[in-house]
C-alpha angles and dihedrals in degrees: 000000000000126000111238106242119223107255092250085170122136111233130171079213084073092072102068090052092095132356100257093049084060109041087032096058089043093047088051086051094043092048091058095040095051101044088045089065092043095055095044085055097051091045083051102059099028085058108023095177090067107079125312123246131208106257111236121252085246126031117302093237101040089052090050091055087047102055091033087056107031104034112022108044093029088059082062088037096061099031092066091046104049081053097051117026087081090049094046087045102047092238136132120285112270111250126242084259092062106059102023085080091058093047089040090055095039098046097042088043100054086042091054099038090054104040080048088053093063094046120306101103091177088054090054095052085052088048094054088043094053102041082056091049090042087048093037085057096041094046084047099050092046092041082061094054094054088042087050093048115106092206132023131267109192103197087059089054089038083056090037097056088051091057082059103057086040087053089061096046081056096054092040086058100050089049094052084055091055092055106274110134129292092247083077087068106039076049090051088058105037085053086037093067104031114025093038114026105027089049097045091043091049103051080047092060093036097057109030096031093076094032092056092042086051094058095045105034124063115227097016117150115202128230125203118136117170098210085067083049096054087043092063102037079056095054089039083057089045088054099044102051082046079067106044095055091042091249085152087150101068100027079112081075096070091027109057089055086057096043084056092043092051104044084050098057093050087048084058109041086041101119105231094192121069106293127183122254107255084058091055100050088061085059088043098054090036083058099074090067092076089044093050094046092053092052092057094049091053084045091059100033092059090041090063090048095044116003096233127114085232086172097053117199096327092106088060098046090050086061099041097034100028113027098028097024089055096042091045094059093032085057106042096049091051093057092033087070099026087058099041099057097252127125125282100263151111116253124211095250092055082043090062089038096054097037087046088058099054087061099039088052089046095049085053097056097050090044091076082060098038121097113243083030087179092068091051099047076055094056091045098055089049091048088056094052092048084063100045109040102069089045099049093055084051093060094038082066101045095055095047090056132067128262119294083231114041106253129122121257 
């Protein structure tokens, strides 16, 4: 009699099996894509001589903060909570209809935008237009499940809220691709940064990272107080409107506060007895929030000395690269393994792609003090895509194959 073999086959089928096998399988794809083009574009205008690209109907690094805020990380973004609003909330599974229409927005609009982006202007218009209707379905479908809760879980209206203003740096940006002003777009990524992304990353850490440490770490008493959480979303608010209205010279009011409520929660979730690895990574990469938040205050404070940005844009890619581009492959990896039935740790190749990152995040902070910055900006978008690479093919295989242990998911 044969023994029935376990079905080990690879099949696209498979993605539709749960949200973040989905989203998580898009937002691997986007993250490439997107860099790819990024790093061909640098390597275009720092050496001109090499080969010639299309410009973009809108500018090249604009276009870079829009799909890396709006498209990549969203793609994670939604793909985790999709997974995880019914489970905080105590509320049925989504179905595969409810989700294929986000991964089918986010995907198709990253693909268009950025074919549109090389040549194809009509291709961009039906980007933009599909990354609204992907976000439009996935803002919807969340915006139910709070509406279906019979209590009220606060970090699911904290992330909520977030959607919404990055709902309206979307549609800013859009404006701003129809003929409205460029201050649109310069609103669509400053809301892009702090009113989506910061607030999002950080209930996330401030929910699931003591949770995770309590579980791991005997002992281990968790901290997550909301009225630290309220404190920060206030100061986030404070910051962003700075921003909006050009205060550059006394951001360091708002962030100063944040660089001290940062550095003490992770003072406080910080494990103090032995953790595993993929635990610390999530503190390592946590880590980079003070850091970044120092960085801004001594922007703004020699702006109003000298009114110069003196620090560039290093503030701002210890934030995308450190602080987002550690957590991203901290988290996803965590609940890579977790949700495909494989053990809790960190596997060699998330281990290249997390400590890549530190020095990539590092080269592209001293890059804004560095002379031939541009070189440098170059190296540091390779060096992106030389962490990412071997671990998102990791992860694409995973995604397409069943379950490690059988069950379904």
């Amino acid at each position: 009699m044969l023994q029935k073999t376990a079905d080990i086959s690879l099949s696209p089928r498979r993605l539709a099996h749960a949200p973040h096998r989905l989203m998580f399988f898009i937002g691997a794809g986007n993250v490439l894509l997107a860099m790819l083009w990024w790093a061909l574009w640098l390597v275009s205008a720092r050496w001109p001589g090499a080969f010639a690209m299309t410009p973009p109907p809108v500018p090249a690094g604009w276009l870079h903060a829009f799909v890396m805020q709006y498209l990549v990380l969203p793609s994670f973004i939604f793909g985790f909570l999709l997974t995880t609003f019914p489970r905080w909330m105590g509320l049925p599974d989504l179905s595969r209809w409810h989700y294929l229409p986000v991964g089918a927005g986010l995907m198709g609009g990253q693909l268009a935008i950025l074919v549109g982006a090389c040549g194809w202007e009509v291709g961009f218009f039906v980007g933009l237009l599909m990354a609204a209707a992907g976000w439009t379905a996935g803002v919807a479908i969340l915006g139910t499940q709070l509406t279906r809760e019979k209590g009220t879980t606060w970090h699911a209206r904290s992330c909520f809220a977030a959607l919404l203003l990055g709902c309206i740096g979307l549609l800013s940006f859009v404006a701003f691709v129809l003929g409205a002003s460029p201050m649109w777009a310069m609103a669509s990524i400053k809301l892009g940064t702090v009113g989506l992304l910061l607030p999002v990353y950080v209930t996330v850490a401030h929910r699931m990272f003591p949770f995770f440490a309590g579980n791991a770490v005997p002992g281990y008493k968790p901290w997550r107080p909301m009225g630290w959480l309220a404190i920060v979303w206030a100061l986030l608010l404070a910051h962003l409107a700075l921003e909006l209205t050009h205060a550059y010279a006394w951001l360091w009011l708002a962030d100063v506060p944040l660089l001290g409520a940062s550095a003490f929660a992770l003072w406080r979730w910080w494990p103090r007895g032995r953790m595993p690895g993929l635990l610390a990574v999530l503190f390592i990469g946590t880590a980079w929030l003070p850091i970044t938040f120092a960085l801004y205050s001594a922007q703004s404070v020699l702006y109003a000395t000298t009114g110069v940005f003196q620090l560039g844009r290093a503030p701002a890619h210890a934030l995308f690269i450190g602080f987002f581009g550690s957590l991203l492959v901290a988290m996803v990896t965590r609940v890579t393994q977790g949700h495909s039935g494989r053990p809790l740790v960190m596997p060699p190749v998330a281990w290249f792609a997390f400590v890549a990152v530190q020095g990539v995040a590092t080269m592209r902070v001293v890059a804004e003090l560095a002379p031939d910055a541009y070189a440098w900006h170059v190296a540091a978008a390779i060096g992106w895509l030389v962490a990412f690479v071997p671990w998102v093919a990791r992860l694409g295989r995973i995604y397409l194959a069943p379950r490690a242990d059988g069950k379904p998911g």
